[in-house]
TILUM-241024 format. One record per atom (N, C-alpha, C): x, y, z. Coordinates in nm, 2 decimals. Layout:
N
px:X py:Y pz:Z
...
END
This chain:
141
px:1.67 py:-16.07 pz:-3.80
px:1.73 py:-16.12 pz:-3.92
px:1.64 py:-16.09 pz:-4.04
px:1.72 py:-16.11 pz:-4.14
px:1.62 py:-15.97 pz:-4.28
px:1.58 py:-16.07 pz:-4.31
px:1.42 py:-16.11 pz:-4.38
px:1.38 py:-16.22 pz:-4.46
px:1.43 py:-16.33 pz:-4.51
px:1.54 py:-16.24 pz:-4.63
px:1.60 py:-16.32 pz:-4.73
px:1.74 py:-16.40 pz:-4.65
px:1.80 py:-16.33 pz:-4.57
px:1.84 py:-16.43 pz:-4.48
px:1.81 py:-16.54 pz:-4.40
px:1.66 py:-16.52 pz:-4.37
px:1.60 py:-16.63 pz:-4.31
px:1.59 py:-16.74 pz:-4.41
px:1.50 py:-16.70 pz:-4.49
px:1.48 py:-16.77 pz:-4.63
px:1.63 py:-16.88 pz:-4.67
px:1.75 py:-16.82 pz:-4.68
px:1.84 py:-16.84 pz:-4.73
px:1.86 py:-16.97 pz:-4.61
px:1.90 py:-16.95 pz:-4.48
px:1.91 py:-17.01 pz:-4.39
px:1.81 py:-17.17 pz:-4.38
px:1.66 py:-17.13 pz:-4.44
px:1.57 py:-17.21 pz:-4.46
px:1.64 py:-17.31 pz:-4.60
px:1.68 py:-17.24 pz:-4.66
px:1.68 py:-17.30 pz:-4.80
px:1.81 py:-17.44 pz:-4.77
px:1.90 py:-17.35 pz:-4.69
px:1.99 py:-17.46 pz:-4.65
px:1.99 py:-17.56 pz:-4.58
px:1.86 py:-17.58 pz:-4.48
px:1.84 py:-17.68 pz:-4.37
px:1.78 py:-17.74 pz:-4.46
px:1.69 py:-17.68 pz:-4.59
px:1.67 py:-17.86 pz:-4.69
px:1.76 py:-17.92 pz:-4.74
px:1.82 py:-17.81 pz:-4.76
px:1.95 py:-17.89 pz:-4.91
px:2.01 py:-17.93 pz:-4.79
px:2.05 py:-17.92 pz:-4.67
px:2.13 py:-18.03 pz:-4.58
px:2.07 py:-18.16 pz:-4.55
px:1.91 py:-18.14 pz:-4.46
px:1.87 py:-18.23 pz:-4.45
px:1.83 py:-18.37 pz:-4.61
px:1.79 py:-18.27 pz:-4.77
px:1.82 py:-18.40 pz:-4.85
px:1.93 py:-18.46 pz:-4.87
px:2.05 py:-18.39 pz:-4.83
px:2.17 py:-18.49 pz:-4.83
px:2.15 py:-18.58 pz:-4.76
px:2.18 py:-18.54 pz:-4.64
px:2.18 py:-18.64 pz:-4.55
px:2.10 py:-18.76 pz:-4.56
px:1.96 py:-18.72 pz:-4.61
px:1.83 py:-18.88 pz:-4.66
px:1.84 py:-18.91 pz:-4.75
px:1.94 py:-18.84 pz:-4.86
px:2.03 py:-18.87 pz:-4.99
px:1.89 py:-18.92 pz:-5.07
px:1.81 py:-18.79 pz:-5.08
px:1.68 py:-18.79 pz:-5.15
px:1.65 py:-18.65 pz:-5.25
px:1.57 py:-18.62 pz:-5.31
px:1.55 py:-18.52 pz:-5.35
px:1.54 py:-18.36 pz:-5.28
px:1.64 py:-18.26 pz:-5.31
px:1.55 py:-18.13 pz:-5.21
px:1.43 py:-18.11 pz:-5.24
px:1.37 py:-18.10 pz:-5.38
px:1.24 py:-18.12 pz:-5.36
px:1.14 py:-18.18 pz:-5.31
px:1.20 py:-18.27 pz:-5.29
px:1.09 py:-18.39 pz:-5.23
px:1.06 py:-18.30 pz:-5.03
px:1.23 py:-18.30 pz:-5.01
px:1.20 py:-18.25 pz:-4.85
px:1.17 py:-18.15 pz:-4.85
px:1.18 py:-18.00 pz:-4.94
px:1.09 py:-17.89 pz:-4.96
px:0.96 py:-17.93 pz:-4.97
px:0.88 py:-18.03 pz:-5.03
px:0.73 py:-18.07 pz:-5.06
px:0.68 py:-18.15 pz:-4.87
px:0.79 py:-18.17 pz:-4.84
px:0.77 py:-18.24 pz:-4.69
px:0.75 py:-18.12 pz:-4.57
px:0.82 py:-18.03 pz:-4.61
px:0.88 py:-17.89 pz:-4.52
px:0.72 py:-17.81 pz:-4.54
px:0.66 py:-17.78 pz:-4.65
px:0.55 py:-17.76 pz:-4.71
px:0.43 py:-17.80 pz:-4.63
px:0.42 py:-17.92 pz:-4.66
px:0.32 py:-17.99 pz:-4.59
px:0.28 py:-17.98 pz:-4.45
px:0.40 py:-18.00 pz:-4.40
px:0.40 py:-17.96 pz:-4.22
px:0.39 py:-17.87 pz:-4.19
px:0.39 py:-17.72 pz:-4.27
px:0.38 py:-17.63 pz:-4.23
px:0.17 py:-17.56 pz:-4.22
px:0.19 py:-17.66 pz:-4.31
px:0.00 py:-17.64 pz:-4.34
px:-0.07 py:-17.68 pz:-4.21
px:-0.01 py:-17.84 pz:-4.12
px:-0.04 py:-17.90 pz:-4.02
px:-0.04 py:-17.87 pz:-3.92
px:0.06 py:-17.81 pz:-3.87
px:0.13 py:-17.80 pz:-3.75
px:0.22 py:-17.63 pz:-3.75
px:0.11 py:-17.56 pz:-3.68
px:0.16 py:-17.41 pz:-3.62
px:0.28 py:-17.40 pz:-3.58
px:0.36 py:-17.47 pz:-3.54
px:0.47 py:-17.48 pz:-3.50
px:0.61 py:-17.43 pz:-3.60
px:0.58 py:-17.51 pz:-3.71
px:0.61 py:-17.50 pz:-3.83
px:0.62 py:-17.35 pz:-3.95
px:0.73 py:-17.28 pz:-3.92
px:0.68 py:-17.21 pz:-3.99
px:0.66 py:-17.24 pz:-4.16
px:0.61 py:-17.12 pz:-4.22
px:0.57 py:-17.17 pz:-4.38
px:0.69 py:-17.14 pz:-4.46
px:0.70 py:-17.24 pz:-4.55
px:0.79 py:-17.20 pz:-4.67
px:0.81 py:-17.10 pz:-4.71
px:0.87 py:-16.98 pz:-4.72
px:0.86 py:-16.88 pz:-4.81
px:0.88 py:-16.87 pz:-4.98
px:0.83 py:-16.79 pz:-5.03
px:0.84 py:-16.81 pz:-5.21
px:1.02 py:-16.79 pz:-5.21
px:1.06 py:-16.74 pz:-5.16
px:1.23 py:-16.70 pz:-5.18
px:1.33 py:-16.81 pz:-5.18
px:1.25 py:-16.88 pz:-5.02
px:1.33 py:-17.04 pz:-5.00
px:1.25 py:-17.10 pz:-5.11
px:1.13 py:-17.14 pz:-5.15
px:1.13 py:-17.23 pz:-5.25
px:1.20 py:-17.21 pz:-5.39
px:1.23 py:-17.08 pz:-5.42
px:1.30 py:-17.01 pz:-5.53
px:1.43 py:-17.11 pz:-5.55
px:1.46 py:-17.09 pz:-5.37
px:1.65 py:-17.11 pz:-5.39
px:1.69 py:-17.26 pz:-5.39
px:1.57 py:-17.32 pz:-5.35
px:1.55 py:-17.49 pz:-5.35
px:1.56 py:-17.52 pz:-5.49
px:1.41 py:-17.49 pz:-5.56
px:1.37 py:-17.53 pz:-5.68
px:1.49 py:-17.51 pz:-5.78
px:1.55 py:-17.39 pz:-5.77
px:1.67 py:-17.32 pz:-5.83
px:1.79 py:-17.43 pz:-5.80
px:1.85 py:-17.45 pz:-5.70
px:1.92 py:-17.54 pz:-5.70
px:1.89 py:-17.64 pz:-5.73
px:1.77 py:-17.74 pz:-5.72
px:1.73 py:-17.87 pz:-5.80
px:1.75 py:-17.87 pz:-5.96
px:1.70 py:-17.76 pz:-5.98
px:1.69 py:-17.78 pz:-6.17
px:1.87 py:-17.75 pz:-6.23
px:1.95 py:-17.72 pz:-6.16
px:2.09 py:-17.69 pz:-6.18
px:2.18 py:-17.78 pz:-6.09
px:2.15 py:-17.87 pz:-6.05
px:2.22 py:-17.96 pz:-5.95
px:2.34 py:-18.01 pz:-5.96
px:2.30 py:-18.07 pz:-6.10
px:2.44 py:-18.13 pz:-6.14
px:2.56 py:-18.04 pz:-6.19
px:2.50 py:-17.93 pz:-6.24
px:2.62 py:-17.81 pz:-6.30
px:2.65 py:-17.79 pz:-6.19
px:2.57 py:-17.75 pz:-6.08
px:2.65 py:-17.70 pz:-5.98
px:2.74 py:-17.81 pz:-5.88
px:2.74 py:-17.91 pz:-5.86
px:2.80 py:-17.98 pz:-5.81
px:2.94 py:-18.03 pz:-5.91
px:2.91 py:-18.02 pz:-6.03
px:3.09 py:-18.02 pz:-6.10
px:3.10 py:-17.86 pz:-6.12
px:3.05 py:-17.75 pz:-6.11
px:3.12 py:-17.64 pz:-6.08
px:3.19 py:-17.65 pz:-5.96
px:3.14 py:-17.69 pz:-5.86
px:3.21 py:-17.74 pz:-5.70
px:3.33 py:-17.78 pz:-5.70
px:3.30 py:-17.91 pz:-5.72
px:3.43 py:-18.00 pz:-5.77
px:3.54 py:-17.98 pz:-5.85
px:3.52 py:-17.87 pz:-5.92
px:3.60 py:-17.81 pz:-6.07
px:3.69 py:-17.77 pz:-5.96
px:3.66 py:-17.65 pz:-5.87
px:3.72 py:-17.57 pz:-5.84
px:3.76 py:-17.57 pz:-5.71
px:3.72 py:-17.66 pz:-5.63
px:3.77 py:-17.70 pz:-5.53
px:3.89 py:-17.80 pz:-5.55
px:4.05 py:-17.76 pz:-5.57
px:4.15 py:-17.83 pz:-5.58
px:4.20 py:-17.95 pz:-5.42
px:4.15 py:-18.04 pz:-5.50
px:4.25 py:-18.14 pz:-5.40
px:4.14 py:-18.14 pz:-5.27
px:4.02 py:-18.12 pz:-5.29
px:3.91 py:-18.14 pz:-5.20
px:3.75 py:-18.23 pz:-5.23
px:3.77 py:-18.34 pz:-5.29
px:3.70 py:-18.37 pz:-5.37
px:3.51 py:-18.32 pz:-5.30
px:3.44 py:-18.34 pz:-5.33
px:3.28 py:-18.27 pz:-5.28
px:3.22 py:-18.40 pz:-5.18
px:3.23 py:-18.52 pz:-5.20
px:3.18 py:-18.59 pz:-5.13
px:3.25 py:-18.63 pz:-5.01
px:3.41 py:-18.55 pz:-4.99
px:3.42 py:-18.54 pz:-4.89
px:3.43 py:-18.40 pz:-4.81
px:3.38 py:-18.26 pz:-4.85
px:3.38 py:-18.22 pz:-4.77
px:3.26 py:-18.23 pz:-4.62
px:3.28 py:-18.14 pz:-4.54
px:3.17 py:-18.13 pz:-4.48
px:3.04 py:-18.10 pz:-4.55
px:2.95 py:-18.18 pz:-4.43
px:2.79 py:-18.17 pz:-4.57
px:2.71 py:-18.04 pz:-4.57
px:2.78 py:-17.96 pz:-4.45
px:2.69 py:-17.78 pz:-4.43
px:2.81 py:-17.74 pz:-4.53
px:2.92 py:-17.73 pz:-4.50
px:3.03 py:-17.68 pz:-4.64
px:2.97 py:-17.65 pz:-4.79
px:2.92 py:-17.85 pz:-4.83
px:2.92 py:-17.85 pz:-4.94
px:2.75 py:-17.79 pz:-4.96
px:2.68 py:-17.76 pz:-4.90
px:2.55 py:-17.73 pz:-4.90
px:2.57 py:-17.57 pz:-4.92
px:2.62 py:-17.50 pz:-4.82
px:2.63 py:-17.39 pz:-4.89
px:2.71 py:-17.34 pz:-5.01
px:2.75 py:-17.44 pz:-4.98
px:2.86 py:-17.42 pz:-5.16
px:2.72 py:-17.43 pz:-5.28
px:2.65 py:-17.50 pz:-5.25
px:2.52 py:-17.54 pz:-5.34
px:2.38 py:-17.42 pz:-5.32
px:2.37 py:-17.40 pz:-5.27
px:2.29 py:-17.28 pz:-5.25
px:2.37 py:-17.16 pz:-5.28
px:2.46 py:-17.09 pz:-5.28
px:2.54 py:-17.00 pz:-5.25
px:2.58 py:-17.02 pz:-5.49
px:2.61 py:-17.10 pz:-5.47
px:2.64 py:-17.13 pz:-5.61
px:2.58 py:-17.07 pz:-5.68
px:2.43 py:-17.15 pz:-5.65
px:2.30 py:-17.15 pz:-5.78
px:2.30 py:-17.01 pz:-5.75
px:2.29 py:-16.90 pz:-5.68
px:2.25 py:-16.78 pz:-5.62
px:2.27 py:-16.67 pz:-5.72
px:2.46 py:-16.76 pz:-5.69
px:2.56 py:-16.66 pz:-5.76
px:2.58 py:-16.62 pz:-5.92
px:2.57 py:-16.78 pz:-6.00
px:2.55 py:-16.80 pz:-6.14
px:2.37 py:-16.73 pz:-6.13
px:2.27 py:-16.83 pz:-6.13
px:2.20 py:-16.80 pz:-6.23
px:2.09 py:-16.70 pz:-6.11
px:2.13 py:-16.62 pz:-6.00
px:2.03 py:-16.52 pz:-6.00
px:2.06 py:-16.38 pz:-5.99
px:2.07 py:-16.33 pz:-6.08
px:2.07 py:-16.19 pz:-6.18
px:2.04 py:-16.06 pz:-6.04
px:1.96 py:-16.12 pz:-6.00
px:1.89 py:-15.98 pz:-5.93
px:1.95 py:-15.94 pz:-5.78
px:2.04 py:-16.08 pz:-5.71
px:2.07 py:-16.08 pz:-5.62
px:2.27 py:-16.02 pz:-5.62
px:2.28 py:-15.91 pz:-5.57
px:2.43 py:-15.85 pz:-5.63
px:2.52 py:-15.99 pz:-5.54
px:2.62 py:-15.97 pz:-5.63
px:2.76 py:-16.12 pz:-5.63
px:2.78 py:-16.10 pz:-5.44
px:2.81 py:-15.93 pz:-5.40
px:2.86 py:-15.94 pz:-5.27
px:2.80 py:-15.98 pz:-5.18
px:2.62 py:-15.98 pz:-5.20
px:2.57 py:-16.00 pz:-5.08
px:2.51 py:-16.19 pz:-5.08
px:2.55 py:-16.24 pz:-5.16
px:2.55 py:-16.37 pz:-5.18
px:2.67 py:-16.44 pz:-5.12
px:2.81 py:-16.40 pz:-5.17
px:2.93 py:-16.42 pz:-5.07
px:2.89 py:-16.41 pz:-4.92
px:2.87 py:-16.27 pz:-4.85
px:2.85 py:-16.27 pz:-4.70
px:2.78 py:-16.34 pz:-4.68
px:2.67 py:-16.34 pz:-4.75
px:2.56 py:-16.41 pz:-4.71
px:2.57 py:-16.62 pz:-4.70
px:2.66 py:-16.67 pz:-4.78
px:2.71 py:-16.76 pz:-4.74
px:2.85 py:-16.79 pz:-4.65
px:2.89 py:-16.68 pz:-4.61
px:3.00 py:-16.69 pz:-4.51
px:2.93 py:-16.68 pz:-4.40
px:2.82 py:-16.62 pz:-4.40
px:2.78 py:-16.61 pz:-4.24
px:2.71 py:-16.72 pz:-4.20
px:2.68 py:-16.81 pz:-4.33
px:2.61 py:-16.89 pz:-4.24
px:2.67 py:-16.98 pz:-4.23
px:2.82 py:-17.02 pz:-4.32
px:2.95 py:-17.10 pz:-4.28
px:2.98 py:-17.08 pz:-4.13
px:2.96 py:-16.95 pz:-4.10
px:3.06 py:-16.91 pz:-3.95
px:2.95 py:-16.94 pz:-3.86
px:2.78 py:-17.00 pz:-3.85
px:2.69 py:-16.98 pz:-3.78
px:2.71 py:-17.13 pz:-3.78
px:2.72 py:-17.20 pz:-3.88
px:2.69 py:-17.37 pz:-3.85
px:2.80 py:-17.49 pz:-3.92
px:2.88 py:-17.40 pz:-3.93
px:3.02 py:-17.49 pz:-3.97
px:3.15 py:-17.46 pz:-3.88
px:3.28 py:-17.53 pz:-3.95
px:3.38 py:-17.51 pz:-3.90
px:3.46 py:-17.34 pz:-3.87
px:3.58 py:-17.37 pz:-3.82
px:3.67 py:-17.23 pz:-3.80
px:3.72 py:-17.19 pz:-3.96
px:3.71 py:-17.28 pz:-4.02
px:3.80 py:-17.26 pz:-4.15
px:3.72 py:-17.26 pz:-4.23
px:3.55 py:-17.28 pz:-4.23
px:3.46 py:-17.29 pz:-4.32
px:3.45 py:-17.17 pz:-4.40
px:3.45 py:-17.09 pz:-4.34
px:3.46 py:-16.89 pz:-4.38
px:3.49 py:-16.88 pz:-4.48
px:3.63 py:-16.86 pz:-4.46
px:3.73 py:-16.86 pz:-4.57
px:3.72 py:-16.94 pz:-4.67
px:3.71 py:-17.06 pz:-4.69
px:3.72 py:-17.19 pz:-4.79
px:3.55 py:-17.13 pz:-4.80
px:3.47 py:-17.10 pz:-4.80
px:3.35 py:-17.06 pz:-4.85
px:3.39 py:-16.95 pz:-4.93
px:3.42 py:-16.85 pz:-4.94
px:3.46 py:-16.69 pz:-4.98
px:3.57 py:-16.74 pz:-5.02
px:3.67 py:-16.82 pz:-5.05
px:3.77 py:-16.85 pz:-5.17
px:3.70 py:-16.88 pz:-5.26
px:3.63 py:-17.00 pz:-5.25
px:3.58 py:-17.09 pz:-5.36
px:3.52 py:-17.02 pz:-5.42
px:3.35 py:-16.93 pz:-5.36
px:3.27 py:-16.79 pz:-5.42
px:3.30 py:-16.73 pz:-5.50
px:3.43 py:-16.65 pz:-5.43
px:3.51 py:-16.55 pz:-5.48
px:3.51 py:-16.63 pz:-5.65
px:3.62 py:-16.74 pz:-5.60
px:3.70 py:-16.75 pz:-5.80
px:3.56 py:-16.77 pz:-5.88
px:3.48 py:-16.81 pz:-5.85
px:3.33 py:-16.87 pz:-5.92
px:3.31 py:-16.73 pz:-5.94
px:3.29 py:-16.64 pz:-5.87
px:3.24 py:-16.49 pz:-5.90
px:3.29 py:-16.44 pz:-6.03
px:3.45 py:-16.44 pz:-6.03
px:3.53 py:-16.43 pz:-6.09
px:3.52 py:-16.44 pz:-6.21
px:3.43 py:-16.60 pz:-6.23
px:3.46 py:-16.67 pz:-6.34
px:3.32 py:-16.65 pz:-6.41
px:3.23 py:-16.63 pz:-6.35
px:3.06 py:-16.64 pz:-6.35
px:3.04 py:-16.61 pz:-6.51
px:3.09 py:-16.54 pz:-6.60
px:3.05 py:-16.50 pz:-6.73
px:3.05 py:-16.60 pz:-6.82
px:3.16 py:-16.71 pz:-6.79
px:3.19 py:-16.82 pz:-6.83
px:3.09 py:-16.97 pz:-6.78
px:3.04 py:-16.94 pz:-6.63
px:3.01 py:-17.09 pz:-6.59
px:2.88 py:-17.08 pz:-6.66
px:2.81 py:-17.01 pz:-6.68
px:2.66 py:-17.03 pz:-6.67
px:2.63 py:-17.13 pz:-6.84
px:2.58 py:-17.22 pz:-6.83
px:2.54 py:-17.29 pz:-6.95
px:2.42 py:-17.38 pz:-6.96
END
C-alpha cells in the first residue's frame, strides 16, 4: 500500500475513533502521537496523516454543513460513522488541498468505503464527492 494511502487510512481511524469519544481529532491525533514515541508497536504519525487531521480540524464545521448540504434526505448524524468520516477526510482533501488531483481523492475514499463500510457505501461516497467536485469552485470559503 503507497504511503499516502496508508496515511489517508491512518487519518481516518482518528477522525473515527474522535467521533466515537465525541472529542477533538486533535486531541486523539496528540494521543496517537504520544503512543507512538512509547510503545514500538505503534507505528508513528506521519506528517501527511497529521496534515489530513489538522486540515480537517481547522475546517470542521464547513465541512460538516457541506455534508449535510448535499446529502438529500440523509441527515449526517445519522449516517454511518466510517461513511460520515470519510465524507470528512475525503472532503477537506477535495476542497482545500490543491496539490492532491480531485480523482485520486474520490478512489481514494471509495476504497476505503469498500474496505470498512457497507455494500452501498461506494457509491453514496463517489455520488456525494463527485457533486462536491463539481461544485468545488464555489464551496471553498
Amino acid at each position: 500500500m503507497a504511503a499516502r494511502s496508508k496515511a489517508r487510512k491512518r487519518a481516518l481511524q482518528i477522525l473515527f475513533e474522535a467521533d466515537q469519544r465525541g472529542v477533538p481529532a486533535t486531541d486523539v491525533l496528540a494521543d496517537w502521537a504520544r503512543l507512538a514515541l512509547t510503545d514500538d508497536r505503534q507505528p508513528r504519525v506521519s506528517d501527511f496523516t497529521r496534515e489530513l487531521v489538522e486540515g480537517y480540524a481547522g475546517h470542521a464545521g464547513r465541512i460538516d454543513e457541506l455534508i449535510a448540504q448535499y446529502t438529500v434526505s440523509w441527515p449526517i448524524d445519522r449516517m454511518p460513522v466510517v461513511d460520515r468520516n470519510i465524507l470528512r477526510l475525503a472532503t477537506f482533501e477535495l476542497i482545500w488541498q490543491d496539490e492532491t488531483p480531485d480523482a485520486v481523492v474520490l478512489d481514494e475514499a471509495v476504497q476505503l468505503a469498500k474496505e470498512f463500510s457497507t455494500d452501498d457505501s461506494p457509491a453514496f461516497v463517489n455520488g456525494l464527492l463527485g457533486r462536491l467536485k463539481d461544485l468545488k469552485p464555489t464551496l471553498r470559503r
